[in-house]
N, C-alpha and C positions, 0 to 999 in steps of 0.2 A: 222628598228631595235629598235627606241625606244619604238617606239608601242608594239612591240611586249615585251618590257621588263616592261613595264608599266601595259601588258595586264598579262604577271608571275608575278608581283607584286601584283597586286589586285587578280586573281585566289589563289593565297598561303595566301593572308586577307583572302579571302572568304571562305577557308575550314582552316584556326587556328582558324576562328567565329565556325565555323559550328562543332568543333569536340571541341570548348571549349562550347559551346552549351548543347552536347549530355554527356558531362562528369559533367557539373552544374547540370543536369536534374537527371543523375543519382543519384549523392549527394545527390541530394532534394529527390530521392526516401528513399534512406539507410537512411535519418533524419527521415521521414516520419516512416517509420517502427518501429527507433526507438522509435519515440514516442508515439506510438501505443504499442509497448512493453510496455512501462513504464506508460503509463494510464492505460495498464490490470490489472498491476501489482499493481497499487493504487488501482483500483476498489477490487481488491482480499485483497490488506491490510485492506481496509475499511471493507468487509463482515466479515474478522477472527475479525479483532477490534469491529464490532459489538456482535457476537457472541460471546463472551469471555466477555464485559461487560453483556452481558444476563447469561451467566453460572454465574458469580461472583453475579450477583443480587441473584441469583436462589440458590448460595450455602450460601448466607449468612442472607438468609431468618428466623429470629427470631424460627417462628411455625416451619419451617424445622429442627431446628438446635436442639429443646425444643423433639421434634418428635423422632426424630435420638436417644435422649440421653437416652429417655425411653426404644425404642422398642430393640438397637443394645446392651446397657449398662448396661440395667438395672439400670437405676437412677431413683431417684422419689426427690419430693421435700421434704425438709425436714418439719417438722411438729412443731409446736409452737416455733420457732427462739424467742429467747428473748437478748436482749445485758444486758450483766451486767458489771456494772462501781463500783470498786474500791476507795472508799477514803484514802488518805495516811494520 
């Protein structure tokens, strides 16, 4: 008799290991995913944050900007700028 309750003893250890096993392993997969989600999701913030300092270079380009004001604006520079100062 005691055998045998020593022997339901350890059989009920051996499968709360075995089914706390298979539910840690699960865990570790749904972590895993997560963060695979979440490095995609960096590498994707990294490409837009690259792109977007390249557009901001690209729009604030001096000869772009001078380019723009003539051909869309019709602006020119002006001609003979002189400052004049005043004595009081």
């Amino acid at each position: 008799m005691m055998r045998w309750m020593l022997f339901l003893l350890l059989l009920t250890a051996l499968l709360a290991s075995a089914v706390g096993v298979v539910v840690m392993r699960h865990e570790a997969r749904l972590q895993f995913v997560a963060l695979q989600q979440t490095e995609e999701a960096r590498d994707q913030a990294r490409v837009e944050w690259s792109r977007l300092q390249l557009e901001q270079a690209w729009l604030a380009e001096s000869g772009r900007i001078e380019r723009h004001a003539r051909e869309a604006l019709d602006m020119r520079r002006p001609e003979g700028v002189g400052i004049l100062v005043e004595d009081r």
